[in-house]
DRENDO-1510 file (C-alpha; in Angstrom, 1 decimal, always signed):
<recs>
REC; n; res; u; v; w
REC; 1; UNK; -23.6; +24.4; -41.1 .
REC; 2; UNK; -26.8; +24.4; -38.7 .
REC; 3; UNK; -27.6; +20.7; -39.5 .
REC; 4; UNK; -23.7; +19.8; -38.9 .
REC; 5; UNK; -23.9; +21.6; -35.5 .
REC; 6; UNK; -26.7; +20.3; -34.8 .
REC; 7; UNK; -25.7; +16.5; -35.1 .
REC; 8; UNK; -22.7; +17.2; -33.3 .
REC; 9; UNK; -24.9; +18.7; -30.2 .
REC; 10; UNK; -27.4; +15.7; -30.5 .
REC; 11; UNK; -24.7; +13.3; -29.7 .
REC; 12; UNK; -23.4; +14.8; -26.7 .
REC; 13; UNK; -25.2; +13.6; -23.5 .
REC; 14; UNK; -25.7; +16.2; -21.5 .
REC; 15; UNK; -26.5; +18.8; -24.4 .
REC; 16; UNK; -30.1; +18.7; -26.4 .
REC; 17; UNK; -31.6; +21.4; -29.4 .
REC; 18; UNK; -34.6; +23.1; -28.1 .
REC; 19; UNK; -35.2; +25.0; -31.1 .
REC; 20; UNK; -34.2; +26.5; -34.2 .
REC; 21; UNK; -34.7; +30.1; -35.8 .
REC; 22; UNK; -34.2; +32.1; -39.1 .
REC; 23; UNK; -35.3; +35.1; -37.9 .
REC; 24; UNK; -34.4; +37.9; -34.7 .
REC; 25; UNK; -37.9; +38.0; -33.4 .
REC; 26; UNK; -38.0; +34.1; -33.5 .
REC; 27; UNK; -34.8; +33.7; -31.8 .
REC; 28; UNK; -36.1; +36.3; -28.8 .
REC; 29; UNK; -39.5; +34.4; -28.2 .
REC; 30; UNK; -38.2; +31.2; -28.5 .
REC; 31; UNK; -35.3; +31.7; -25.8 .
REC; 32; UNK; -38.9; +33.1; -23.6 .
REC; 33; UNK; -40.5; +29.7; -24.5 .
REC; 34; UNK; -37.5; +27.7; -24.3 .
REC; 35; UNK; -35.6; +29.4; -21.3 .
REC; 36; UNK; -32.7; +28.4; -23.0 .
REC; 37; UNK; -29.2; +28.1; -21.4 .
REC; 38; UNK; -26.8; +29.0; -24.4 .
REC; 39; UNK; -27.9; +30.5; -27.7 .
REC; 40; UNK; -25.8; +29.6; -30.3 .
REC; 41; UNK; -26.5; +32.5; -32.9 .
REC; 42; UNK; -25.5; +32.6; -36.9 .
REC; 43; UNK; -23.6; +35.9; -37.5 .
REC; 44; UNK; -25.9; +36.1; -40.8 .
REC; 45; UNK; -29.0; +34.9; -40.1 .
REC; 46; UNK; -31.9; +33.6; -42.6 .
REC; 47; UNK; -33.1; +36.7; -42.4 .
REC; 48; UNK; -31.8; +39.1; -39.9 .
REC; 49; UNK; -28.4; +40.0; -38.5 .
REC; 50; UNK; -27.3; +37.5; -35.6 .
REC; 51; UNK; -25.4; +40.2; -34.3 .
REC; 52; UNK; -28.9; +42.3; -33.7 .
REC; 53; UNK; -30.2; +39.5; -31.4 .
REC; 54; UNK; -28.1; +40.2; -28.3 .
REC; 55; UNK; -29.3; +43.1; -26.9 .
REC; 56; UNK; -32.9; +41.8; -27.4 .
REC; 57; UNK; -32.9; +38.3; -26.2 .
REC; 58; UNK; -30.3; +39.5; -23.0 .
REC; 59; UNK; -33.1; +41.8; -22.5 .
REC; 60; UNK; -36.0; +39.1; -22.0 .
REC; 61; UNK; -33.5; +36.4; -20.8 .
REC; 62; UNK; -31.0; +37.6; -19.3 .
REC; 63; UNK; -29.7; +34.6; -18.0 .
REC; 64; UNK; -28.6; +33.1; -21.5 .
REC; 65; UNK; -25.4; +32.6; -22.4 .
REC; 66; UNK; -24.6; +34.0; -27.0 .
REC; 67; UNK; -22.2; +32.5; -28.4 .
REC; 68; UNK; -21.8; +33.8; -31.9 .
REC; 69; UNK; -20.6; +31.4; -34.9 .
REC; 70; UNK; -19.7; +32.6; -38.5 .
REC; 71; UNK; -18.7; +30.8; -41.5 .
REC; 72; UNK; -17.4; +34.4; -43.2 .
REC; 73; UNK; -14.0; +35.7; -42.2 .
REC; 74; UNK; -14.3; +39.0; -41.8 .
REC; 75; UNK; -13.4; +41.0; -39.2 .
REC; 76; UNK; -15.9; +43.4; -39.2 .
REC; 77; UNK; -18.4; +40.9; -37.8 .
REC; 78; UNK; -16.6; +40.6; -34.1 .
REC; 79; UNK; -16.3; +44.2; -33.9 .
REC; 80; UNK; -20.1; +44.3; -35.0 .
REC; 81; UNK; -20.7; +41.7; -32.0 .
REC; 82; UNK; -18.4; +43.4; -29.4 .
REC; 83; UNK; -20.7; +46.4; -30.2 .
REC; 84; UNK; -24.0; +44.8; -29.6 .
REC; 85; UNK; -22.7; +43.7; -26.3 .
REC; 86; UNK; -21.1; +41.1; -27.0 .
REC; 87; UNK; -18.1; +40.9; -25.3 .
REC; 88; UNK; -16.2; +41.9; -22.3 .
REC; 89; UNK; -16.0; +45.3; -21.0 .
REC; 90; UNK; -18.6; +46.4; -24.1 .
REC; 91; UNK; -21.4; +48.1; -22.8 .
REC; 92; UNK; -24.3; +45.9; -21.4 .
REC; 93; UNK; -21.9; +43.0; -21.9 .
REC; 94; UNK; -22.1; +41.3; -18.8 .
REC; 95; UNK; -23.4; +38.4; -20.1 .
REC; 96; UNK; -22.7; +38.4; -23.7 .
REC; 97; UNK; -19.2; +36.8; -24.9 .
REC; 98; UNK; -17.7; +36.2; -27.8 .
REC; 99; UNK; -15.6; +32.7; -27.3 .
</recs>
């Protein structure tokens, strides 16, 4: 899926990859490095739970967008999501959505 998305972002103009992550603690410095506008975050991560990197990364960049992408169909991940922030009217949500 991530090399998929990934051509599909390097052929839009106005959209590059900065960087890629397996791992929570990558995703969080690399969005410091990077200053990254959107992070486009795996519900199920390499290693870690995508859904444990909102609170974090909103913490040292606040001004990045999450949007969270998952190949499972299970409802249990959005609520998961919602929870860590990452929706409207959640707590510490204001800019965390789920699209």
């Amino acid at each position: 899926m991530r090399q998929a998305l990934r051509q599909q972002i390097e052929q839009a103009n106005d959209l590059v990859v900065v960087a890629e992550a397996d791992a929570l603690d990558q995703v969080v410095e690399l969005a410091q490095i990077t200053a990254a506008e959107v992070v486009i975050v795996d519900v199920e991560l390499v290693i870690d739970s995508g859904i444990e990197v909102c609170q974090p990364l909103l913490t040292v960049s606040p001004q990045t967008k999450l949007v969270f992408l998952s190949t499972a169909d299970r409802d249990v991940d959005l609520v998961c999501a919602w929870t860590a922030g990452g929706g409207d009217g959640a707590p510490g949500s204001a800019k965390c959505h789920l699209n």
